[in-house]
C-alpha positions as CSV (number, residue, x, y, z in Angstrom):
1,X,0.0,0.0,0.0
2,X,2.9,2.7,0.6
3,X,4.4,2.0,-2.5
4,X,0.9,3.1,-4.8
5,X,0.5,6.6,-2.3
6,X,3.2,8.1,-5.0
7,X,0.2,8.0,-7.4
8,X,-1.6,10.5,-5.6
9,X,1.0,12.9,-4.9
10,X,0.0,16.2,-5.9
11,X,3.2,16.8,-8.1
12,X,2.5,13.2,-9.8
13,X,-1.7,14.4,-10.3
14,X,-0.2,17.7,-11.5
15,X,2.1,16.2,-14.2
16,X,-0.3,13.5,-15.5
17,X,-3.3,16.0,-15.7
18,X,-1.2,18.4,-17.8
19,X,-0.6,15.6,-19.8
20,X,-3.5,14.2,-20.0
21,X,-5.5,17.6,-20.9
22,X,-2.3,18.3,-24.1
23,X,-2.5,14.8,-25.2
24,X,-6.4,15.0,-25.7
25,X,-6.3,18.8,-27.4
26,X,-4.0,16.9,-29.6
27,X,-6.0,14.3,-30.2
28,X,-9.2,16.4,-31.1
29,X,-7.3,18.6,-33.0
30,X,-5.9,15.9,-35.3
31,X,-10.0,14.6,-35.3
32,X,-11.2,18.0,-36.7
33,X,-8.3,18.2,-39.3
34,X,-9.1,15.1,-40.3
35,X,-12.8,15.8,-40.5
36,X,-12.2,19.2,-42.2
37,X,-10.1,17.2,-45.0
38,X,-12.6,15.0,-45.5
39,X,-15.3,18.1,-45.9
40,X,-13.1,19.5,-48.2
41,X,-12.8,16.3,-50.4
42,X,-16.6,16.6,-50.4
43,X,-16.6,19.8,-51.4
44,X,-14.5,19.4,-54.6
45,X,-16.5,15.8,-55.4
46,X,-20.0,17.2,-55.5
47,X,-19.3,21.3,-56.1
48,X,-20.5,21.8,-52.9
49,X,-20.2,25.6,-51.9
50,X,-17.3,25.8,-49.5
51,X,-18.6,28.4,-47.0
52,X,-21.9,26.2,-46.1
53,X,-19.3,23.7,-44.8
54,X,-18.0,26.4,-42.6
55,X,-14.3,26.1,-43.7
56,X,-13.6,29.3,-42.3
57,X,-14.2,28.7,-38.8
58,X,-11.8,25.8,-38.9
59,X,-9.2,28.1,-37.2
60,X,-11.4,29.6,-35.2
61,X,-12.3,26.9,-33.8
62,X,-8.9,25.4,-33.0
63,X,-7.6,29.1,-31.5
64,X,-10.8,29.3,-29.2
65,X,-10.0,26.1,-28.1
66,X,-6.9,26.5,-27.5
67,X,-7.6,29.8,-25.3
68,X,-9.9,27.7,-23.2
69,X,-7.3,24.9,-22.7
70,X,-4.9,27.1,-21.7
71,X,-7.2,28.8,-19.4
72,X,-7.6,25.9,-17.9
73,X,-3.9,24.7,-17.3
74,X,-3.2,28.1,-16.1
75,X,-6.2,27.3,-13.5
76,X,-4.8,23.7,-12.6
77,X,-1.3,25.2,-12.4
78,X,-2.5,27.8,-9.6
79,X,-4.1,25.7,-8.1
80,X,-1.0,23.2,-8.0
81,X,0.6,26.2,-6.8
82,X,-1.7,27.3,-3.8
83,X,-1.6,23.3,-2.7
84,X,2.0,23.7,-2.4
85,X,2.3,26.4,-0.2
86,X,-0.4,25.2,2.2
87,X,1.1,21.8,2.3
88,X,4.1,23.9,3.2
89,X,2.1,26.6,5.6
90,X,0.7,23.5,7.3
91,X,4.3,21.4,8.4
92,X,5.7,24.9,9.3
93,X,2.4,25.1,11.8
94,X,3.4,21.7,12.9
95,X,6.8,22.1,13.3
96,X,5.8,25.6,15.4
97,X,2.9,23.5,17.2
98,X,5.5,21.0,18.5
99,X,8.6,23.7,19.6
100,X,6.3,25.9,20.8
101,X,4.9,23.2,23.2
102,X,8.0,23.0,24.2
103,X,8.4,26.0,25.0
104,X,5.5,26.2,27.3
105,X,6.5,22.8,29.0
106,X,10.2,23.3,30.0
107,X,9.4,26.5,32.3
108,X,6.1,25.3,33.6
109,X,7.6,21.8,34.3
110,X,10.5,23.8,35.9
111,X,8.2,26.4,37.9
112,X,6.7,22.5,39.2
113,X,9.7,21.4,40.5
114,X,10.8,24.7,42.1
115,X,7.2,25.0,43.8
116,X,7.4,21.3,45.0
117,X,11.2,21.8,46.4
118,X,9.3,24.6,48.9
119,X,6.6,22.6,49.7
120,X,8.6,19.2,50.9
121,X,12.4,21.4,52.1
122,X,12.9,23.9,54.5
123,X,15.3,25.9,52.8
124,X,17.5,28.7,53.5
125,X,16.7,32.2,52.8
126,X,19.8,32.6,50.3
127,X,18.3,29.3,48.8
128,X,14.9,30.5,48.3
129,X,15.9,33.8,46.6
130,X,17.7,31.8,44.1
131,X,15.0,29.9,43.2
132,X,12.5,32.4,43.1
133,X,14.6,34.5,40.8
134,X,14.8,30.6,38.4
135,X,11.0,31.2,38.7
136,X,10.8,34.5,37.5
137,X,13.0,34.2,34.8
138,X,10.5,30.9,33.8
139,X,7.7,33.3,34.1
140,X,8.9,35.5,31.6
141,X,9.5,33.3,29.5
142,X,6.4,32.3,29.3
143,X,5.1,35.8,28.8
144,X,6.8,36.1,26.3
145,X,6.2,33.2,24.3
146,X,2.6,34.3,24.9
147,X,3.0,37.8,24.4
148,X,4.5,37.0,20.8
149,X,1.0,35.0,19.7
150,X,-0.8,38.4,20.9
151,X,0.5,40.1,19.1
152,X,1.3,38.6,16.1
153,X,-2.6,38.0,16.0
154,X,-3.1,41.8,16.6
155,X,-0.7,42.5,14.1
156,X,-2.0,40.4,11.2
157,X,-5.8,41.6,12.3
158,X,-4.5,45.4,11.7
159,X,-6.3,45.3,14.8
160,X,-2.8,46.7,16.8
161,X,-3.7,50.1,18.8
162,X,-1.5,52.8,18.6
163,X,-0.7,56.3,17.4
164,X,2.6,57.1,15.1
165,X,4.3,59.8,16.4
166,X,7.8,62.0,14.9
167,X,10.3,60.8,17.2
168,X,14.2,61.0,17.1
169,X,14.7,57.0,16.3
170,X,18.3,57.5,18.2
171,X,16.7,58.7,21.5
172,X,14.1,55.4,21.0
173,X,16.8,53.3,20.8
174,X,18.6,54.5,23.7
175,X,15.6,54.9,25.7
176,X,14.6,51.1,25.1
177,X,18.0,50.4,25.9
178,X,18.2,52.5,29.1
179,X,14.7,51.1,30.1
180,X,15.4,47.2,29.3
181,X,19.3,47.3,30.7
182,X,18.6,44.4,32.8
183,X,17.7,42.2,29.9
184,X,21.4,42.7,28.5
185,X,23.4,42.1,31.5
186,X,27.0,40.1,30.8
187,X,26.1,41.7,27.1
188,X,28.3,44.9,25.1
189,X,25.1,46.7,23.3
190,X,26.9,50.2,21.6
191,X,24.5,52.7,19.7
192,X,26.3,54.6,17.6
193,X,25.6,57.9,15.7
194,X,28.5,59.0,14.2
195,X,27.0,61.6,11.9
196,X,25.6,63.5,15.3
197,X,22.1,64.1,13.8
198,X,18.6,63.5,14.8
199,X,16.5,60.9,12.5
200,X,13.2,62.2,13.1
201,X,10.7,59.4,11.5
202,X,7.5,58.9,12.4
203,X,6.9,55.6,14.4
204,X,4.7,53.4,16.8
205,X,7.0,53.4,19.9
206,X,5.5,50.2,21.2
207,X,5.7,48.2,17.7
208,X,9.1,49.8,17.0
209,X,10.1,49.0,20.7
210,X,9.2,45.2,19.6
211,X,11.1,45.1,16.9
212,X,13.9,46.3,19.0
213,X,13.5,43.9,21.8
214,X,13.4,40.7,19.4
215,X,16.7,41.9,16.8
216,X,18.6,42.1,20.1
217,X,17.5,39.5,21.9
218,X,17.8,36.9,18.8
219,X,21.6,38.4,18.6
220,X,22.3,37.6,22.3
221,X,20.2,34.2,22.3
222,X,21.7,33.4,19.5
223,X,25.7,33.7,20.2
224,X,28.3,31.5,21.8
225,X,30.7,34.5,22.5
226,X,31.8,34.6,26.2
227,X,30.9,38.3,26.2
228,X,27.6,39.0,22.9
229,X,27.8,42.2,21.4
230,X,25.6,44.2,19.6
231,X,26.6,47.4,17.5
232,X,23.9,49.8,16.5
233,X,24.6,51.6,13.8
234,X,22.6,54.7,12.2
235,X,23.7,55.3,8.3
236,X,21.5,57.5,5.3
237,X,22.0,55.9,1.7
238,X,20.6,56.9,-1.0
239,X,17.2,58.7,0.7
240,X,17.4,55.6,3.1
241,X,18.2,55.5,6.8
242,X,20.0,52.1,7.3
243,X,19.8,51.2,11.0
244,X,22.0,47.7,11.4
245,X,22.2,45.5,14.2
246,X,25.5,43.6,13.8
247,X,26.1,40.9,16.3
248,X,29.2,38.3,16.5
249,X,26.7,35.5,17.1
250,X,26.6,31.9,15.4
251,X,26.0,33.3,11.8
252,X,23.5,31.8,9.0
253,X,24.2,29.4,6.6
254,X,23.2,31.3,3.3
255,X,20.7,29.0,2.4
256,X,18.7,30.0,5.5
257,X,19.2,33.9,4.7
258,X,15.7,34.2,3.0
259,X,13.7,31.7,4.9
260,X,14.6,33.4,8.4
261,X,11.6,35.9,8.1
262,X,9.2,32.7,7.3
263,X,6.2,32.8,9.5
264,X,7.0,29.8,12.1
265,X,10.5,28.9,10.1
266,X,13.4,28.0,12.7
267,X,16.7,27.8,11.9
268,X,17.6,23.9,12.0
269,X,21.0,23.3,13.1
270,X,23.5,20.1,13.5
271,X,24.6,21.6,16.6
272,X,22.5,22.3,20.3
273,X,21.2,25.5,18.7
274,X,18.6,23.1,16.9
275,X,15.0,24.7,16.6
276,X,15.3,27.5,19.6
277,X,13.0,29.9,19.6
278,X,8.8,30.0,18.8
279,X,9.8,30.6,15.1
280,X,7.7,34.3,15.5
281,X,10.4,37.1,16.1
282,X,11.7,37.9,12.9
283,X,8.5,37.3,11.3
284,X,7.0,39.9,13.5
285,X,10.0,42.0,12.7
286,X,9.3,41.9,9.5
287,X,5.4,42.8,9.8
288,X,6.2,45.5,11.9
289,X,9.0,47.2,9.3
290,X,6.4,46.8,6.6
291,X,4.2,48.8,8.9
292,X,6.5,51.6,9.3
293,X,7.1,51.7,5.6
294,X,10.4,49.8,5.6
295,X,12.0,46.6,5.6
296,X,14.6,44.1,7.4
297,X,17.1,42.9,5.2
298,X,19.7,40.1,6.6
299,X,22.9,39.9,5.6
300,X,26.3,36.7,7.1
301,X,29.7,35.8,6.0
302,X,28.7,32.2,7.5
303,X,28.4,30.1,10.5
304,X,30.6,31.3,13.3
305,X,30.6,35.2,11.3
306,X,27.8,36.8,13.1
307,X,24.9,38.2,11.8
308,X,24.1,42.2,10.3
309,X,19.9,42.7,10.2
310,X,19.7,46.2,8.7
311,X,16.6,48.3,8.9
312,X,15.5,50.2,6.5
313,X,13.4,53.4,6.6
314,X,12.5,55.5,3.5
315,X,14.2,59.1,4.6
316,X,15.2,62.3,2.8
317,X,19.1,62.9,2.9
């Protein structure tokens, strides 16, 4: 039985419908020249006039047709195509189904066996501080995972409240910096201006703040350096303010470049880094430049090279 499921693969249907519809606009194409000769032999045996055996529409006949065939294998061929991208919609909700079910279990699990330690020990004061601050750090976790569904479903909805407002982006980076400092602890973040000047751009603080929040974190999480680093950079190019968050992280294979900003795509790895993450942050980064008018470009010598994500913003020189 597994060796006949080929014949229903939907590249396999695809090919032999194709071929199937050409082979039998052949066929009835060779049938009507082979009719129309025969009228014509008619024709000439009994001096038949040749317009009442509609000679003229022969061609007509065989162009509408073929019009309508093509129609139709344009139709198949989308719909071919649609298939293949749900297929492929549905094993990357699967794929994010399973990790981020993970993701929920390992801190809850852990917040069980950090609740159960107080409720069978009598521990020390220094002890229980330690483990509270293990919960917290499970707790947010967890928030966040959640938080990232929230808002990727507000997001998507255009359902996201919020009011855009001309802000110097600099003074937003270094205020979400200054506020979220305890996120970035062991961590070398540097924003750096060298051109001196305000980029006044009208923005959503909280969905740019977002955006923020998961290019830095993804460059810390994703790094193997004793001490991450982040530089923030502000450039104008060509009407364009490039903002670039250059990391010396683990690096991405090129392949992997364009898929990053996949809606639940993770980057699969040999090594432990294997699927980490809810497979949300950069697609959300994404959504959120798009919303601002811009776009996230990535950009990696290789693995081991770090990583550049550059923002782009459309802004007069």
């Amino acid at each position: 039985m597994k060796q006949s499921k080929w014949f229903f693969h939907p590249v396999f249907v695809f090919i032999f419908s194709i071929v199937a519809l050409g082979t039998s606009l052949f066929l009835y194409i060779y049938w009507y020249m082979e009719v129309s000769t025969g009228l014509e032999a008619m024709v000439r045996k009994f001096n038949i006039n040749p317009e009442q055996a509609l000679e003229s529409q022969t061609w007509v006949v065989i162009l509408v047709l073929s019009i309508l065939v093509a129609i139709i294998l344009v139709g198949i061929f989308i719909i071919f195509v649609y298939n293949q991208k749900t297929l492929q919609l549905y094993r990357l909700q699967h794929n994010f189904i399973n990790n981020f079910t993970h993701e929920l279990k390992t801190p809850v699990t852990s917040l069980k066996l950090y609740l159960e330690t107080f409720l069978k020990h009598d521990l020390s004061r220094d002890d229980q501080f330690k483990y509270i601050h293990y919960m917290i750090q499970d707790v947010e976790r967890v928030s966040d995972n959640i938080n990232r569904i929230l808002n990727l479903a507000r997001i998507e909805s255009k359902s996201y409240r919020g009011d855009f407002v001309v802000s110097d982006i600099v003074h937003a980076v270094e205020q979400f910096y200054l506020g979220n400092d305890h996120l970035f602890r062991n961590c070398e973040i540097n924003i750096c201006n060298s051109s001196g000047r305000s980029f006044l751009y009208a923005i959503n603080l909280s969905l740019f703040e977002m955006l923020l929040i998961n290019l830095v974190t993804n460059a810390i999480k994703y790094n193997k350096s004793e001490v991450p680093k982040v530089n923030i950079t502000f450039e104008v190019q060509k009407r364009q303010l490039h903002i670039r968050f250059e990391d010396n992280g683990i690096g991405l294979d090129k392949s992997e470049i364009k898929k990053i900003f996949r809606k639940f795509y993770q980057v699969g790895r040999s090594d432990n880094m294997t699927a980490r993450g809810s497979g949300l942050g950069l697609y959300l980064v994404q959504c959120i430049a798009r919303i601002h008018k811009g776009k996230i470009i990535a950009e990696s010598k290789g693995l081991g090279k770090g990583s550049v994500f550059t923002l782009i913003l459309p802004f007069p020189d």
